[in-house]
N, C-alpha and C positions, 0 to 999 in steps of 0.2 A: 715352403710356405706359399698358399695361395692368396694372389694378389688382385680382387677386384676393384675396379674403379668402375667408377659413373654407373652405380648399384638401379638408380631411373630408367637408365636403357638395357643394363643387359639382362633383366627381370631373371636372373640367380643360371642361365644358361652357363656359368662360368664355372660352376660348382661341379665341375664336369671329373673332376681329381676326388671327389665326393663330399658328405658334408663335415663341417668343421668339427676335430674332436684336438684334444693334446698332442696326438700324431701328426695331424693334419692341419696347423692351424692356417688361418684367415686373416688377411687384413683388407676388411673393408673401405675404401679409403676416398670418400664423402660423396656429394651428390645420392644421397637416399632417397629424396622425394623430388615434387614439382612436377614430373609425370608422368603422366596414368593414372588412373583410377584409385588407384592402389597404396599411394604414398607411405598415407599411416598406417597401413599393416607392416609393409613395407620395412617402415620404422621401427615398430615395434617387436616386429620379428627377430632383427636386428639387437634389439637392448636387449630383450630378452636370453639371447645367445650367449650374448657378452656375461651376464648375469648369473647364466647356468652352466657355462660351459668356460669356467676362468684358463686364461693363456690360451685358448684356440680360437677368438674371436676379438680383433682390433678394432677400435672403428675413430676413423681421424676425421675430424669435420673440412667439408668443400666448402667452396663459395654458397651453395643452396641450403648448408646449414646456418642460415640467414634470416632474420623473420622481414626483413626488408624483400630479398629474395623471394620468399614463401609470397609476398602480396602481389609479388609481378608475374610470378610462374604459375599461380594457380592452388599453392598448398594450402595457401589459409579457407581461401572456396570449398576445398575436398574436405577439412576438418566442419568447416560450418556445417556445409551439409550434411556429415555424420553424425553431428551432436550437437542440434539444433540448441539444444539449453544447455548445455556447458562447452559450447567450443572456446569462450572465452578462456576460460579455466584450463583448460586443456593446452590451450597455445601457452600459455605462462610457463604451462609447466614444460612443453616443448621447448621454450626458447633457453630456459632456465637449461636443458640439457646441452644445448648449441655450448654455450659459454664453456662447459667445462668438457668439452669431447679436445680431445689433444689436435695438435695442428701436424703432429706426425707421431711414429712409429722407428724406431731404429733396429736394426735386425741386425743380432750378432757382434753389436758393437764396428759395424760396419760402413752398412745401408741404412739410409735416411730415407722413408717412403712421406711423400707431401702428396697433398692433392694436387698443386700446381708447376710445382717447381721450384727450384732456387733459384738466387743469384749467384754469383760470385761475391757479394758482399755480405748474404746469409749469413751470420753470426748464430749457431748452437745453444750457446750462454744465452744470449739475451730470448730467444726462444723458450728457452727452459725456466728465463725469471719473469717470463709473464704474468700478470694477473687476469688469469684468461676469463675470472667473470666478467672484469667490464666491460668485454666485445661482445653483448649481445647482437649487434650488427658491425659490418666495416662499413655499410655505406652512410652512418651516424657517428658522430662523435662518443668517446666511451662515455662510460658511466659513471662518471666524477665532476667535480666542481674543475681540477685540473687537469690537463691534456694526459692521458696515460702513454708513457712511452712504448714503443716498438709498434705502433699501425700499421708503417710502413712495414715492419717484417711480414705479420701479418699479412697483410694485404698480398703483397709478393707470392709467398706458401701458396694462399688458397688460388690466386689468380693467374700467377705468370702462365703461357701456352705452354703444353707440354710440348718436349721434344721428341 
């Protein structure tokens, strides 16, 4: 199984094992857009995989699956610019996919692939009982009247340094 990370910089050079099929699958594992030119093809290249090509195509959301993220790094600029009259629409529908992309991948019942990292206090359970719509962002409060538990897990996954 091949293991891309930071999909922004290594513009698909990784795919050197060839492209992703049932033999050969992928996990993409976040940071899809923010930059280059190219975000949202990027992106969509991307779902689309996942879409056509079931079990050879993972994709686990980064810290840049973030619409917070997206305003500081430039993604929501590259979508306006593309679609002057519905970038609105477009981002809703982007952020809306953010929420529900996994925050990892387990291989084999083994290996735990995360964008950032663990802790040592990582708890699997409560990862798996998220209601991962309310995190349209981590650098916002969720999406409730009350505090949704596990941010901190959250937050950890998509951010701790890798080692």
């Amino acid at each position: 199984m091949g293991i891309i990370t930071d999909v922004l910089s290594n513009k698909y050079k990784k795919l050197k094992n060839g492209l992703p099929s049932a033999e050969n699958p992928y996990i993409f594992n976040g940071d899809f857009v923010d930059r280059g030119k190219r975000g949202l093809e990027v992106f969509l290249i991307l779902l689309l995989c996942f879409i056509a090509i079931p079990g050879a195509v993972y994709l686990n959301r980064g810290n840049h699956e973030d619409i917070i993220m997206n305003q500081r790094y430039g993604f929501i600029r590259e979508v306006q610019s593309k679609y002057k009259k519905n970038h609105e629409k477009l981002l809703k529908l982007i952020e809306g996919v953010y929420r529900y992309l996994p925050l990892g991948t387990i291989i084999n019942n083994k290996v735990l692939v995360v964008h950032g990292g663990i802790s040592d206090s990582t708890d699997l359970e409560m990862i798996r009982s998220l209601d991962r719509g309310k995190y349209a962002s981590l650098l916002r409060p969720p999406l409730s009247d009350s505090s949704a538990p596990g941010s901190e897990v959250i937050n950890k996954v998509e951010w701790k340094q890798k080692l």
